[in-house]
Residue frames relative to the residue before (quaternion, step in Angstrom):
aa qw qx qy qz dx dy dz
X 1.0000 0.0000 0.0000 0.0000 0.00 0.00 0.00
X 0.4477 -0.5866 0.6096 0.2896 3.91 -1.01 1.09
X 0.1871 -0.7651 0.5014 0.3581 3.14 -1.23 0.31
X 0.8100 -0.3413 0.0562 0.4735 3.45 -1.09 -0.37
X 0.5623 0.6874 -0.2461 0.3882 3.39 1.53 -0.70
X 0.7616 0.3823 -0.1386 0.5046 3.28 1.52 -1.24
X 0.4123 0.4840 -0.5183 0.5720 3.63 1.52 0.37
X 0.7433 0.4841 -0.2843 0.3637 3.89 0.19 -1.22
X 0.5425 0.5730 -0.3883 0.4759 3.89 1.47 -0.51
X 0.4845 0.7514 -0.1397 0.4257 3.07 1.55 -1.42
X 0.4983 0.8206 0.0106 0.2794 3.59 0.85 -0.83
X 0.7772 0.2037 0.2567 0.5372 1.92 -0.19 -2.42
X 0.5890 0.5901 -0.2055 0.5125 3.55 1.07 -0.40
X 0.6602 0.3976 -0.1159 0.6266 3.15 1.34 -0.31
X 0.5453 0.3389 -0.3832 0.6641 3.68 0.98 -0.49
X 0.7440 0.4107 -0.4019 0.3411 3.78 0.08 -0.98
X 0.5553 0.6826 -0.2510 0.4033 3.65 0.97 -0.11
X 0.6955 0.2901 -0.1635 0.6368 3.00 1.08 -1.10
X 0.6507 0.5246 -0.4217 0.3515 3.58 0.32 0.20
X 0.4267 0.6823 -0.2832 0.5217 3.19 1.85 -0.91
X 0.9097 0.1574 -0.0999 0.3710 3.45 0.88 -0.91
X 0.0035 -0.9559 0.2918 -0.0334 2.78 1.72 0.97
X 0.7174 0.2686 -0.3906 0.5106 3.80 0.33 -0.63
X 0.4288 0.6725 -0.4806 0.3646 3.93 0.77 0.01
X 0.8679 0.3996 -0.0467 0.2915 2.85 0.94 -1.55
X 0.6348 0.5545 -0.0352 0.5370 2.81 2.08 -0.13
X 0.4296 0.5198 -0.3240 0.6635 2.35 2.31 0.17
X 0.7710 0.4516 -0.2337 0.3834 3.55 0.61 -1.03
X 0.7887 0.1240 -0.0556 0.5996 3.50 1.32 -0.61
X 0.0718 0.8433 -0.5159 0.1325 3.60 -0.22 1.08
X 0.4648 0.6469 -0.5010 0.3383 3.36 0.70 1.94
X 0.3349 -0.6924 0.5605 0.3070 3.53 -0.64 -0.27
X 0.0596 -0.7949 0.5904 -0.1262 3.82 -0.41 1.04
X 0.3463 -0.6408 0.6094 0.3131 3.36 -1.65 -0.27
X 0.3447 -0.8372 0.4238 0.0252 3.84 -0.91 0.57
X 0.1051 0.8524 -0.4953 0.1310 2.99 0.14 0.52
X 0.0171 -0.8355 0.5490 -0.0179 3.61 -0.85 0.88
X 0.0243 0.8936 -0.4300 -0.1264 3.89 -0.40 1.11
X 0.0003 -0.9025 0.3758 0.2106 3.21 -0.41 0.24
X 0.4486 -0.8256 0.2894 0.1825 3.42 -0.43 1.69
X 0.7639 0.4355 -0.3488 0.3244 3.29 0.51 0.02
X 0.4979 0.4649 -0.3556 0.6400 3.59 1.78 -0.17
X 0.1733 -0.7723 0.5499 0.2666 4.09 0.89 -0.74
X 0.3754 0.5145 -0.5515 0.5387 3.57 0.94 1.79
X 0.4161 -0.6294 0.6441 -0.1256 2.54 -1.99 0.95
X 0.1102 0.7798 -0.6155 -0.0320 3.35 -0.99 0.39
X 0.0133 -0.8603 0.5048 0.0693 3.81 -1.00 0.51
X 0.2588 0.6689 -0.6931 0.0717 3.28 -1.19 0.30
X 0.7958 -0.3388 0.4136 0.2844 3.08 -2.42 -0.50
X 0.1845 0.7194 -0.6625 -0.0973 3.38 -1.35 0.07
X 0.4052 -0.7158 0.5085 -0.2546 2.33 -1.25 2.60
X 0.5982 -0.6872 0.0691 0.4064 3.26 0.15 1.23
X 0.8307 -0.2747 -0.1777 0.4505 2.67 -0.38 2.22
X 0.5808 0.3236 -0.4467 0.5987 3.77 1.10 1.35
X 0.5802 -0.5394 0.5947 0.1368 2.67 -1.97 1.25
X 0.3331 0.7513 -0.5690 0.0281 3.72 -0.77 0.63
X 0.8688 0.2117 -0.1742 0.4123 3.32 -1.33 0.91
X 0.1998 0.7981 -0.5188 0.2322 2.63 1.20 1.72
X 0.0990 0.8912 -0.4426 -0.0075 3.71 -1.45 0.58
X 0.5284 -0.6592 0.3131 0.4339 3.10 -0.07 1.42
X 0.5204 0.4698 -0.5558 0.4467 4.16 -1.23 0.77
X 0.4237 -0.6951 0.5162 0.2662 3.74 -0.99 0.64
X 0.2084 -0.6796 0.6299 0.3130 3.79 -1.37 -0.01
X 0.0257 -0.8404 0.4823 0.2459 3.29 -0.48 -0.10
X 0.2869 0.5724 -0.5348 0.5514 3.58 1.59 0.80
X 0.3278 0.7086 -0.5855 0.2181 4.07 0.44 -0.50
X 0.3282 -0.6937 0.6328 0.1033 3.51 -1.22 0.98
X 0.6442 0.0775 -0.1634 0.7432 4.02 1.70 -0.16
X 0.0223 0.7138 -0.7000 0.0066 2.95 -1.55 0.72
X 0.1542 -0.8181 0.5539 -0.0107 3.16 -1.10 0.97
X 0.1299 -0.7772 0.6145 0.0394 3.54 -0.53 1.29
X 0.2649 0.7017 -0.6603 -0.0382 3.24 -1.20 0.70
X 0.6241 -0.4771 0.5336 0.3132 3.42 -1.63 -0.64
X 0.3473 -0.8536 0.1041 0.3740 3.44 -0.01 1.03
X 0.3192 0.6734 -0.3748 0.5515 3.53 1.94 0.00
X 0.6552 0.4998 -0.2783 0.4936 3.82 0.46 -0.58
X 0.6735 0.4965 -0.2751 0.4736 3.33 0.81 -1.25
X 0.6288 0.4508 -0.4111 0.4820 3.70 0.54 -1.43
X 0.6967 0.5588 -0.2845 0.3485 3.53 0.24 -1.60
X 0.6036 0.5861 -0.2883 0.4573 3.83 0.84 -0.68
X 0.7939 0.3826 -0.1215 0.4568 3.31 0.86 -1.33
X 0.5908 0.5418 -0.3357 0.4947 3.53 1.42 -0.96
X 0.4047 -0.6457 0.4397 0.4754 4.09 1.28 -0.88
X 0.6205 0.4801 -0.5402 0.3042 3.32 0.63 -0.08
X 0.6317 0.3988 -0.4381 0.5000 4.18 0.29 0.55
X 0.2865 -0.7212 0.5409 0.3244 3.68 -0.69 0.90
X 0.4216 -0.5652 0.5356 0.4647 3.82 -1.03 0.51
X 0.8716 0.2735 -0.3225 0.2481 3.52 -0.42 -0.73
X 0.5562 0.5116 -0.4689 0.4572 3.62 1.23 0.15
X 0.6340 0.5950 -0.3283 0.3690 3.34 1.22 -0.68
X 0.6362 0.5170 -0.3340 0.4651 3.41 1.30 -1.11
X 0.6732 0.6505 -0.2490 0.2483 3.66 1.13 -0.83
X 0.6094 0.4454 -0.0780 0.6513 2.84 2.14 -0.89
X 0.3182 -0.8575 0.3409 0.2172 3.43 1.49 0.36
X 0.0759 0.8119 -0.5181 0.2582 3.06 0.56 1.52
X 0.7670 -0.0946 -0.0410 0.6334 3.30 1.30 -0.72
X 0.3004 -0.7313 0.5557 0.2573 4.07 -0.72 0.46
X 0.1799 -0.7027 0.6823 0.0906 3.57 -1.43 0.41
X 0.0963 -0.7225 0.6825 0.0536 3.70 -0.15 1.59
X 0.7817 0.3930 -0.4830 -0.0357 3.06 -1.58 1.23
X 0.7761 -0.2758 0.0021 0.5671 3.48 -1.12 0.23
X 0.7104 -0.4371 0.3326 0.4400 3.40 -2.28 1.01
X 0.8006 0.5235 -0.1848 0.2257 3.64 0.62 -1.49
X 0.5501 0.5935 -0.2314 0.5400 2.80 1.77 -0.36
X 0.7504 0.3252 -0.2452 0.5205 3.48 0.76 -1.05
X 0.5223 0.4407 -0.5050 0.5272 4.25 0.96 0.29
X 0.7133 0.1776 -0.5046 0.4528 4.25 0.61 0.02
X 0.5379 0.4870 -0.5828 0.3658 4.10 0.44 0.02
X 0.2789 0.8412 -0.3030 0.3505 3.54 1.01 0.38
X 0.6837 0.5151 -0.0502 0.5145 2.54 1.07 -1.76
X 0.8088 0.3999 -0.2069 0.3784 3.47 0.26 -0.48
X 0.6505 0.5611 -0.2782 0.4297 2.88 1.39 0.51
């Protein structure tokens, strides 16, 4: 099991990524949402925005108004973000779930 530090490095590694590729991503996803990320086996949360196609003002506490939510496990999470778990075989085999609208979850698509 990751702990809580190495789910939150995890993250940030992922927010710092997608900024790196910022007009990519802003090409590919050009909404403004709430975020929300849980992970069930540490029973933490983190939450923030995603701003076309960056993560910002993330902090550890759950939302539960969140317009995306992600649930995972926190070994899943690291593994998701590090590449070594595909997202969509993983989501198929329900390793991790991704609550939100149809239109929303055909552009988080994109980034994958």
């Amino acid at each position: 099991m990751a702990t809580e530090e190495e789910c939150q490095a995890a993250l940030q590694r992922l927010a710092g990524r997608l900024a790196a590729n910022a007009e990519q991503a802003r090409e590919r996803l050009d909404f403004d949402r709430t975020l929300a990320c849980r992970i069930t086996d540490l029973d933490i949360a983190y939450h923030g925005r995603l701003v076309d196609g960056q993560i910002q003002d993330l902090t550890a506490g759950d939302d539960p108004k969140a317009k995306i939510k992600l649930t995972s496990t926190s070994d899943d999470l690291v593994a998701l973000v590090d590449g070594r778990l595909n997202p969509a075989s993983a989501w198929a085999a329900g390793r991790f779930k991704i609550d939100a609208g149809v239109l929303d979850l055909l552009k988080l698509r994109k980034l994958l």
